[in-house]
TORDOMI-992232 format. One line per 5 residues: number of its first residue (from 1); for each residue x, z, y of C-alpha. Coordinates in Angstrom, 2 decimals. Layout:
! residues N
NUM = X/Z/Y | ... .
END
This chain:
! residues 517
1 = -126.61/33.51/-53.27 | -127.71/36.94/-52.56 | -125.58/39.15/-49.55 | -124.90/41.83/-51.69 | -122.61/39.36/-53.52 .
6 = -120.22/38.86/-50.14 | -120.90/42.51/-50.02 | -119.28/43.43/-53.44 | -116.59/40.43/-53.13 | -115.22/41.80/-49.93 .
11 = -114.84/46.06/-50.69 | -113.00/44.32/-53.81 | -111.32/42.46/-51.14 | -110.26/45.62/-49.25 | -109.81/47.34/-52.21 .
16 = -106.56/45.75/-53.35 | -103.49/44.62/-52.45 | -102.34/41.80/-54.55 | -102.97/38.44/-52.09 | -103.08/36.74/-55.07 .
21 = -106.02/38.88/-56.58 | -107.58/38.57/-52.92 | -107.82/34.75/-53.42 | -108.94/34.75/-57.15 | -112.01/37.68/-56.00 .
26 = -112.43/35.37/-53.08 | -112.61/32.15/-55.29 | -114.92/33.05/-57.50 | -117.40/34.31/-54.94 | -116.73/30.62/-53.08 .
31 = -117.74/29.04/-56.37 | -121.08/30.12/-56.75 | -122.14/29.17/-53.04 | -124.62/26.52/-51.99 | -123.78/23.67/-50.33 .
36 = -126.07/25.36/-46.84 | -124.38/28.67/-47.36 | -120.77/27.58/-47.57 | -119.85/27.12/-43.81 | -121.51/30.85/-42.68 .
41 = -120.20/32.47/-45.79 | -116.50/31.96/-44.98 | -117.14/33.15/-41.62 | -118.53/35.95/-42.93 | -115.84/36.81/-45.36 .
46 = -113.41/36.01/-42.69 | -115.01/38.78/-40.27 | -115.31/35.78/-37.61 | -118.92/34.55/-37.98 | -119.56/31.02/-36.91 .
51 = -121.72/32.12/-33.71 | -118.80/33.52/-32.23 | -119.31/37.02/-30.08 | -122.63/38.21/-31.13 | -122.67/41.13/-28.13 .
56 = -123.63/43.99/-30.58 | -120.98/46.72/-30.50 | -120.02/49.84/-31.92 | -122.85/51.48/-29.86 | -125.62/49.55/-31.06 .
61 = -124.92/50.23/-34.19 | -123.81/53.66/-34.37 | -128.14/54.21/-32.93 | -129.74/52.88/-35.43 | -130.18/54.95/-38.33 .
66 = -131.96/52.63/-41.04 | -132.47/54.11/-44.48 | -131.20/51.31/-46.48 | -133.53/49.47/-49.44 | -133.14/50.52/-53.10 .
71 = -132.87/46.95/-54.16 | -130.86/43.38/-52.96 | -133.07/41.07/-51.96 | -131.33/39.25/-48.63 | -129.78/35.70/-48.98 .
76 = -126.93/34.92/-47.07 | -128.22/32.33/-44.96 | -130.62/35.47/-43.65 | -127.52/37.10/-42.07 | -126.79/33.77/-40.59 .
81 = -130.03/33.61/-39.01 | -129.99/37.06/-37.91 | -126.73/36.82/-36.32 | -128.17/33.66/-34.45 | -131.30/35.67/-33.14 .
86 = -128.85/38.19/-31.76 | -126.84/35.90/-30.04 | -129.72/34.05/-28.32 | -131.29/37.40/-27.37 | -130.33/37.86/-23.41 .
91 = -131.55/38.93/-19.86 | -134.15/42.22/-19.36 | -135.06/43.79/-22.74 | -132.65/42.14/-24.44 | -130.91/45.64/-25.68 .
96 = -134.10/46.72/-27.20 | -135.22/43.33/-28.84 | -131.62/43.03/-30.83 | -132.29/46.67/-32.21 | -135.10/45.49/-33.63 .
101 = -133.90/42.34/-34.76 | -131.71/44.76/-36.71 | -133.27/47.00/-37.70 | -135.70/44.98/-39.39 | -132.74/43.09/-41.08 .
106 = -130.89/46.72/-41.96 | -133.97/48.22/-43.47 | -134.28/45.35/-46.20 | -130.64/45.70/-46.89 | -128.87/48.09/-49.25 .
111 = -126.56/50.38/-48.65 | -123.24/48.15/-49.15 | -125.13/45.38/-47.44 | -125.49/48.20/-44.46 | -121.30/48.13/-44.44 .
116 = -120.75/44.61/-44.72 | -123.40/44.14/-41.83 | -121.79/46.86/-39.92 | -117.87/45.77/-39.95 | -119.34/42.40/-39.17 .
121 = -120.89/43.44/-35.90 | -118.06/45.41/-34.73 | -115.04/43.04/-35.76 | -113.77/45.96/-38.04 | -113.85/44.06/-41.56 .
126 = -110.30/44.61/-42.59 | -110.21/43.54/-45.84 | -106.73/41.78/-45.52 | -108.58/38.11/-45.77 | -107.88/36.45/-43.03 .
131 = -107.72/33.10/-42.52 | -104.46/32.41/-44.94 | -105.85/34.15/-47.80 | -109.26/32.34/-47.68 | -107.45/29.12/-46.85 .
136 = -105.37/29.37/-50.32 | -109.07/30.83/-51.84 | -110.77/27.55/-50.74 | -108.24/25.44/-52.25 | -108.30/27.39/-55.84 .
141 = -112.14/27.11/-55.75 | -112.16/23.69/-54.89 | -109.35/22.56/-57.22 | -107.99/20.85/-54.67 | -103.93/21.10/-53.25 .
146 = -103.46/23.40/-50.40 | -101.46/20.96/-47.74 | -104.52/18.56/-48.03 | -107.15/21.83/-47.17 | -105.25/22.34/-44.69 .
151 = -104.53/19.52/-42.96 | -108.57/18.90/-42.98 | -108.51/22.28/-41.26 | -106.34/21.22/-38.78 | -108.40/18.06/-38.13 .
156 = -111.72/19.80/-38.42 | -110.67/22.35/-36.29 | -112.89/24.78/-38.60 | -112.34/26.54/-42.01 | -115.46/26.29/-43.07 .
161 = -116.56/23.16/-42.21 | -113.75/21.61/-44.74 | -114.28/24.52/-47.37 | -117.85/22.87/-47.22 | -115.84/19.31/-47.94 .
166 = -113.20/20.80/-50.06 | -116.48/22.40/-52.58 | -118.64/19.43/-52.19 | -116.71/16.58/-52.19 | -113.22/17.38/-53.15 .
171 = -109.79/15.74/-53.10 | -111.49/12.61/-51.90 | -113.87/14.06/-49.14 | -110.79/15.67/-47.44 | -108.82/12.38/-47.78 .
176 = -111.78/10.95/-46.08 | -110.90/13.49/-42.76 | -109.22/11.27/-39.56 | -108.24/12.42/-36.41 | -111.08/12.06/-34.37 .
181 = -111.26/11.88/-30.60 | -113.36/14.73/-28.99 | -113.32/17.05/-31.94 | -110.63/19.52/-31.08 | -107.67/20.33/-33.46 .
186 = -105.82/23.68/-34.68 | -102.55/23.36/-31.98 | -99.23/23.41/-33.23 | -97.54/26.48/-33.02 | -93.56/27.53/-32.68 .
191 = -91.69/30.08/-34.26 | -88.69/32.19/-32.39 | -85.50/31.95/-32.23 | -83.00/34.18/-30.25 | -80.32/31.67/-29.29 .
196 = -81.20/28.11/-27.91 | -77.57/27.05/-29.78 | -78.47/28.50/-33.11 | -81.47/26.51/-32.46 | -79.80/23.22/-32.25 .
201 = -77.69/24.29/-34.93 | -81.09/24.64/-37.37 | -82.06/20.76/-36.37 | -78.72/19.65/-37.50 | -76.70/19.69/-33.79 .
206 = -79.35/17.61/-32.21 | -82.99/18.55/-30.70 | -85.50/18.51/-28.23 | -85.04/20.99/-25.64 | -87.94/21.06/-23.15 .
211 = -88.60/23.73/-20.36 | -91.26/26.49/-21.63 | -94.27/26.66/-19.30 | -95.81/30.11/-18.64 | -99.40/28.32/-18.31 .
216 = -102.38/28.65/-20.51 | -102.24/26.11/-23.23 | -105.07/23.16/-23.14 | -106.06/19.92/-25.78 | -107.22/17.32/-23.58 .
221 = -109.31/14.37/-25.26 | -109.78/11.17/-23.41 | -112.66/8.41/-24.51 | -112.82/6.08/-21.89 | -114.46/7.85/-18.84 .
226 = -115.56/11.15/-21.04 | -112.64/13.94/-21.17 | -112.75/17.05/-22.71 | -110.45/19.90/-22.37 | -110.15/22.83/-24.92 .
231 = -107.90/25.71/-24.78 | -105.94/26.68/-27.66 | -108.68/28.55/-29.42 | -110.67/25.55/-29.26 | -113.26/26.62/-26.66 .
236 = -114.46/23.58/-24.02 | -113.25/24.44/-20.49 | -114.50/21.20/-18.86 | -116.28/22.04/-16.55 | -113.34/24.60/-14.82 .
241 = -110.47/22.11/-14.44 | -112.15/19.30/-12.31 | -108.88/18.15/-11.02 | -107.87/17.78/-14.65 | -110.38/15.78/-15.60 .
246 = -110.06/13.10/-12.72 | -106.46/12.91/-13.72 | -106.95/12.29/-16.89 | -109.65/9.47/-16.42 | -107.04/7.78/-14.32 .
251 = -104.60/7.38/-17.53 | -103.69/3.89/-18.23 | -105.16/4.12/-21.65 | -108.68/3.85/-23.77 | -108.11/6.92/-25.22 .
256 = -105.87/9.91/-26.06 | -105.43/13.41/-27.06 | -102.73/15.24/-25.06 | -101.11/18.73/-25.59 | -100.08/20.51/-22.81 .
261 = -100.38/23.61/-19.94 | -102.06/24.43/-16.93 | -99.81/26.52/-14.66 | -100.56/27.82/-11.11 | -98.31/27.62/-8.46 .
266 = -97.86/28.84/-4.95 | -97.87/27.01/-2.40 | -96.72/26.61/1.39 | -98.31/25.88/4.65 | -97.81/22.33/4.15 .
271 = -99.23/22.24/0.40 | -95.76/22.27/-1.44 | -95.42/23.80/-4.47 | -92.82/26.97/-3.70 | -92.88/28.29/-7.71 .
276 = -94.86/28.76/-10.21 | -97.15/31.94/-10.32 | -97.35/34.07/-13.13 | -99.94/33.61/-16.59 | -102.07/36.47/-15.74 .
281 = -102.75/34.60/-12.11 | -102.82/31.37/-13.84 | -105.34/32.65/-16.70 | -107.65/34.87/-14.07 | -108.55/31.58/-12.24 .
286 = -108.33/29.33/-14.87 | -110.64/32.13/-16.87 | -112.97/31.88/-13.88 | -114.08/28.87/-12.51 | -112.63/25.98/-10.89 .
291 = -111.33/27.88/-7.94 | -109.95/25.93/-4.54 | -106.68/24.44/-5.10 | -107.93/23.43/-8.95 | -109.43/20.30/-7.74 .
296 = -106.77/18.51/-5.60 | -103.14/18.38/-5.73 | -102.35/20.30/-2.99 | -103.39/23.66/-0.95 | -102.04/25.47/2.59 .
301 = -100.63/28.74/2.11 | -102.42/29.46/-1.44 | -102.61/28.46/-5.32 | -102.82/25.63/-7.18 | -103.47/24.55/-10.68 .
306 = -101.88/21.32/-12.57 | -101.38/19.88/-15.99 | -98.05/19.38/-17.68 | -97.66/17.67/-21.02 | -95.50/18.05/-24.06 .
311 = -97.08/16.16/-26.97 | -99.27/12.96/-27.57 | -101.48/13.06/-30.94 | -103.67/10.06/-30.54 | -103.15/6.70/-28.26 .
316 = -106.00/4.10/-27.98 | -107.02/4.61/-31.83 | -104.36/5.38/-33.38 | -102.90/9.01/-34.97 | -99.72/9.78/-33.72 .
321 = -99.39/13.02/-35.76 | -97.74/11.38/-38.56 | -95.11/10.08/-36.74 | -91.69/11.74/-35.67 | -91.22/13.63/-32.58 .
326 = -89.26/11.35/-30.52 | -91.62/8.56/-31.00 | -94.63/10.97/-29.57 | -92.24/12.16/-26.75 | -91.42/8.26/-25.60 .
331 = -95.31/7.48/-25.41 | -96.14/10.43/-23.69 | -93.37/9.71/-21.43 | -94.94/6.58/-20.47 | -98.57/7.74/-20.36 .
336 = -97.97/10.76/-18.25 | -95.01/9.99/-16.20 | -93.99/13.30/-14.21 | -96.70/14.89/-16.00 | -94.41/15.56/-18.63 .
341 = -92.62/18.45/-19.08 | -89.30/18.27/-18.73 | -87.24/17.60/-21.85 | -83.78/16.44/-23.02 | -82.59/15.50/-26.28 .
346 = -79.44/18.17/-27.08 | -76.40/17.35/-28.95 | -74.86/20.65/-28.08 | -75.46/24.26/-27.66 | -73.61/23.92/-24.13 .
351 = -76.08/20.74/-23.36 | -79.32/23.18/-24.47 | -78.17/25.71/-22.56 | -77.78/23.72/-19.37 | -81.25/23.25/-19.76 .
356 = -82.82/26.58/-20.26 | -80.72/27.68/-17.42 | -82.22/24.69/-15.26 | -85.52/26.34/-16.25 | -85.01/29.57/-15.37 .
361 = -83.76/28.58/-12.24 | -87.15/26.84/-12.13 | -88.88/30.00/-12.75 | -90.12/29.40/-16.16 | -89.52/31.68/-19.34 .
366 = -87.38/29.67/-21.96 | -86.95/26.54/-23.72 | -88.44/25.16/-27.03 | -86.10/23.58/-29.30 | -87.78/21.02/-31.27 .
371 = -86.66/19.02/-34.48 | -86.61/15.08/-32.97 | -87.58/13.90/-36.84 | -90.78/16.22/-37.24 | -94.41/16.00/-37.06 .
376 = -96.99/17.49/-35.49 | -97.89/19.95/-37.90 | -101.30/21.42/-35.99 | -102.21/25.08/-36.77 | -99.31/25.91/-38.28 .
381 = -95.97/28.28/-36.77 | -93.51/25.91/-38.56 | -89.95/26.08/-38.35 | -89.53/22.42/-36.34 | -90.75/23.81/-33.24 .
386 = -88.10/27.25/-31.87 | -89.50/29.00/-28.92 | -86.34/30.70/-26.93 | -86.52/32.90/-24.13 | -84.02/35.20/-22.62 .
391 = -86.32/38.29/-22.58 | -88.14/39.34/-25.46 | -91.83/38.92/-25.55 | -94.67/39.65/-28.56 | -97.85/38.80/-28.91 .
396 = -99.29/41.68/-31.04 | -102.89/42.80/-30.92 | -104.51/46.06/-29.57 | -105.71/48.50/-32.69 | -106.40/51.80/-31.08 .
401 = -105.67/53.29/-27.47 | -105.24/56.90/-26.43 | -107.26/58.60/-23.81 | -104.50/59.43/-20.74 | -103.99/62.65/-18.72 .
406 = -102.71/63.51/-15.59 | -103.16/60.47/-13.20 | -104.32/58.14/-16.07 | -107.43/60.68/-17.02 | -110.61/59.04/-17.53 .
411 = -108.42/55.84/-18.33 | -107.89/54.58/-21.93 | -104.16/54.09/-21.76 | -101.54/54.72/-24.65 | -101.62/51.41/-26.95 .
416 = -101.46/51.18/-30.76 | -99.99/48.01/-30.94 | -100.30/45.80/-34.50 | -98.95/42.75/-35.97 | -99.63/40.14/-39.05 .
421 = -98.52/40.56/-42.31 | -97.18/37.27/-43.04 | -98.61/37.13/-46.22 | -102.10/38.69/-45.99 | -102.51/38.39/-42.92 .
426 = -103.54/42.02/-42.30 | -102.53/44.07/-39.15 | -99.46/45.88/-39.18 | -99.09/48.78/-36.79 | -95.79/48.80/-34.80 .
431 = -95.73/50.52/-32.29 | -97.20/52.26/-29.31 | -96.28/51.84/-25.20 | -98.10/52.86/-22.50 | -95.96/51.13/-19.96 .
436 = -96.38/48.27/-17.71 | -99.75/48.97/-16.95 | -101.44/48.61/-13.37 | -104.52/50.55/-12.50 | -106.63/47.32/-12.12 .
441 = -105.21/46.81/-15.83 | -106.17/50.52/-16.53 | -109.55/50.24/-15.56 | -110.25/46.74/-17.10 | -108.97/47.83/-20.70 .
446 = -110.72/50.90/-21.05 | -113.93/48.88/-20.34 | -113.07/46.21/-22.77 | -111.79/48.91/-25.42 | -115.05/50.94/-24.83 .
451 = -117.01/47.97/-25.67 | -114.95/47.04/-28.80 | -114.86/50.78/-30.23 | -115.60/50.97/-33.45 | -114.38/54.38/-34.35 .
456 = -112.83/57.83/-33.22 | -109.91/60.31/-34.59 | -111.59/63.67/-35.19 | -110.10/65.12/-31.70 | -111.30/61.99/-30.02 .
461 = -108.48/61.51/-28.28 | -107.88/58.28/-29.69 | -110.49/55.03/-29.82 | -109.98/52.77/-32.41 | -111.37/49.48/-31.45 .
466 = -111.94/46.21/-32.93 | -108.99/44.16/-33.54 | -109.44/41.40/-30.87 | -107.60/41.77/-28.17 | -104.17/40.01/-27.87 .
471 = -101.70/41.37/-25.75 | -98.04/40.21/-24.55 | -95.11/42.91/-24.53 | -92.12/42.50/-23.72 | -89.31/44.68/-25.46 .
476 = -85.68/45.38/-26.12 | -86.05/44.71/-29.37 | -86.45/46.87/-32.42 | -85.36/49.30/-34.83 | -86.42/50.84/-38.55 .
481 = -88.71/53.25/-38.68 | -90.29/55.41/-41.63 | -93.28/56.17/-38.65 | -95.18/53.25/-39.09 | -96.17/50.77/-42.17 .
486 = -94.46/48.20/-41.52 | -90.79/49.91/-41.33 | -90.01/48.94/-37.87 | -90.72/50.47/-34.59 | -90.57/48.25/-31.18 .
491 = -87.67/49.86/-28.62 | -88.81/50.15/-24.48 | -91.79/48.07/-25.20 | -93.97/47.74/-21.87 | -97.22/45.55/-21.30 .
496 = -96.76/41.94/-19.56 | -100.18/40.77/-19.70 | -103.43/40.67/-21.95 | -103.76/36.98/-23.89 | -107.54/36.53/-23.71 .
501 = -106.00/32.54/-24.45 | -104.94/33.62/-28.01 | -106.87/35.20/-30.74 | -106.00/37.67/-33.37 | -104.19/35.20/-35.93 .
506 = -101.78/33.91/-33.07 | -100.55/37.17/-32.96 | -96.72/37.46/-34.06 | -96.39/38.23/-37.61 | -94.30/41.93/-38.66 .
511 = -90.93/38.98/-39.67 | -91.02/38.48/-36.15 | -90.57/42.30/-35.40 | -88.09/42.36/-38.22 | -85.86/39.42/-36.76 .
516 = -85.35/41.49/-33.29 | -83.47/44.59/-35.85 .
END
């Protein structure tokens, strides 16, 4: 298939509303692929292409000025391998050999092939077809029923590696799909709930309550001697948590796949763990490398890292993610022993409650109230897992930032703050806040904003930059609004913390927003 078709099929894209006309436009486009151009295609038409960060920004392409060809005559797969090129293009020279690579590329492509190309690099495709939409496109394509797409997804950990299945091999190639040791899955994910009682109450007066960690989520896999440790976007982190790793060879088990935290801690003199530190400390080291006090148990005077668990999907060959809750909990329990996170099953709001207050007392945020009977239902925000925490807290990604004055000049600091539409996916502006920002957080934002802008307002006061960073604000909740699209406006918000663990489609969706009115 020619690029100009993606091309076409995604300004249609963008060009309505309707999710359900999204998915049919998307659909037919799917149909028509080859087998070879299925897996890069949906990353294209997903504005996430399969090599990941491709380190061509808005000011790369904003310099080139390519008149564009008369005529389509680029296949897809020739994006692919362009996009490839740039990636692998590094170290002295490197900014001048990508401009070529793309120029080249941009001067055989027409002019809509010049926007598609364009929105790609930057991350500013916007076309409302997230993953959702294309999800419920695949499945139409393919003829195939949504839940079993999905749960392929979840096992494949990749979109378009089962849209490739779904369109090649159908109902019985995704059947074929197992839980596989190794190959990370989509983690579950919780919804929110503002009361830990009312959260019992929705299980039927009895649930899980366990303590909620402030740590940065990781899968761990476990073959024998080879582990493997993914964070929650799926990206291998091996090689940073040593002390994880040696741990988890030590498990009294063949194999395993484990869903947990790693959270930092101080420590005293004497090594003992005095309370836990906060995400940002626990994500800059964890970000890092495997810093001191990663690789043992214990540290004088300084910081430590260490695993907690909450959920078992696999034990020595065998899926576990079919199977109820409290049958995953009592393995766990015996496979991890105080690894686990502590949890108690609640047959009262006065017996949750006891709980999250033992937690806070702890030093950690909130509880998650979980249903005892359900499953593990990976990539999904399902209503079996409740996250509740005493202060409110969303994770909403950066659209746009406003250049500051006074103190802050020179400093990209106001936020434009956005959040999912639950149905299409798209972003949702919010709100704005300025607040809760350090100068070290200052000066690090406006570099990362810089290098993600994709856009100006005419008096330049405000960047608009690729819709990628994930930030956590807390908030006193929220009220209507006629001042922004989605009818709701956040009240006192103030910054916590960037999320570089979470990606643009964990961000809380605008019902979340609503639920805090």
């Amino acid at each position: 298939m020619l690029l100009i078709e993606l091309a076409r099929t995604s300004a249609a894209v963008a060009a309505t509303a309707s999710r359900r006309e999204k998915q049919q436009l998307l659909a037919a486009t799917l149909r028509g692929l080859a087998p070879d151009e299925i897996e890069p295609a949906v990353g294209l038409l997903m504005g996430a292409p399969r090599q990941g960060s491709l380190g061509v920004g808005w000011a790369t392409v904003s310099r080139l000025q390519v008149a564009p060809a008369a005529e389509p005559s680029l296949p897809i797969l020739a994006l692919d391998t362009l996009l490839g090129e740039l990636v692998a293009t590094s170290g002295p020279g490197s900014v001048k050999a990508r401009d070529q690579l793309l120029g080249a590329f941009l001067a055989r492509a027409t002019a809509d092939e010049h926007e598609l190309v364009r929105r790609i690099l930057i991350g500013d495709l916007r076309q409302g077809a997230l993953q959702g939409v294309l999800t419920a496109a695949v499945a139409l394509a393919a003829d195939v029923k949504a839940a079993e797409l999905r749960r392929a997804v979840m096992l494949q950990g990749d979109l378009g590696r089962a849209a490739r299945i779904a369109l090649t091999e159908g109902p019985g190639g995704l059947a074929a799909v197992q839980l596989e040791v190794g190959r990370p899955i989509h983690p579950m994910l919780a919804s929110t709930a503002t009361d830990v009682g009312a959260a019992v109450a929705a299980f039927g007066g009895t649930a899980q309550v366990e303590w909620k960690l402030d740590g940065a989520r990781v899968q761990v896999h476990v073959d024998g001697d080879e582990v493997a440790i993914y964070t929650r976007n799926l990206n291998p982190v091996t090689d940073r948590l040593p002390h994880v790793v040696a741990w988890a060879r030590a498990l009294p088990c063949r194999s395993a796949i484990l869903d947990g935290e790693v959270l930092g801690f101080h420590t005293d003199d004497d090594g003992r763990d005095v309370g836990p530190r906060s995400f940002q400390d626990t994500i800059s080291t964890f970000a890092t490398q495997a810093a001191p006090g990663l690789e043992t148990d214990g540290g004088a005077g300084g910081f430590l890292v260490r695993p907690f668990f909450f959920d078992l999907m696999a034990l020595d060959g065998r899926s576990l993610i079919d199977e109820p809750l409290h049958h995953r909990s009592a393995a766990l329990g015996e496979l991890v022993g105080e690894r686990r996170i502590p949890a108690v099953v609640a047959t009262s709001a006065e017996a949750a409650a006891a709980h999250l207050d033992l937690a806070l007392a702890q030093g950690h945020e909130g509880v998650m109230v979980k249903s005892v009977d359900g499953l593990y239902e990976a990539g999904r925000r399902g209503k079996s897992w409740l996250k509740v925490k005493p202060v409110h807290t969303l994770d909403l990604v950066v659209l746009a930032a406003e250049w500051g004055h006074g103190r802050r000049r020179g400093w990209l600091s106001n936020l434009h703050l956005g959040a999912r539409h639950p149905e299409t996916g798209e972003l949702v502006m919010v709100g704005k806040t300025f607040k809760g920002l350090t100068d070290e957080l200052l000066a690090w934002q406006t570099e990362q904003f810089l290098a993600r802008r994709v856009g100006e307002d005419a008096s330049g006061h405000t960047v608009f930059v690729a819709p990628e960073l994930v930030v956590e604000i807390a908030l006193d909740g929220a009220q209507r609004s006629p001042r922004y699209p989605g009818g709701v406006a956040l009240r006192f918000a103030r910054v916590k913390g960037y999320r570089p663990d979470k990606s643009p489609v964990d961000a809380d969706t605008l019902d979340a927003v609503r639920a805090l009115l």
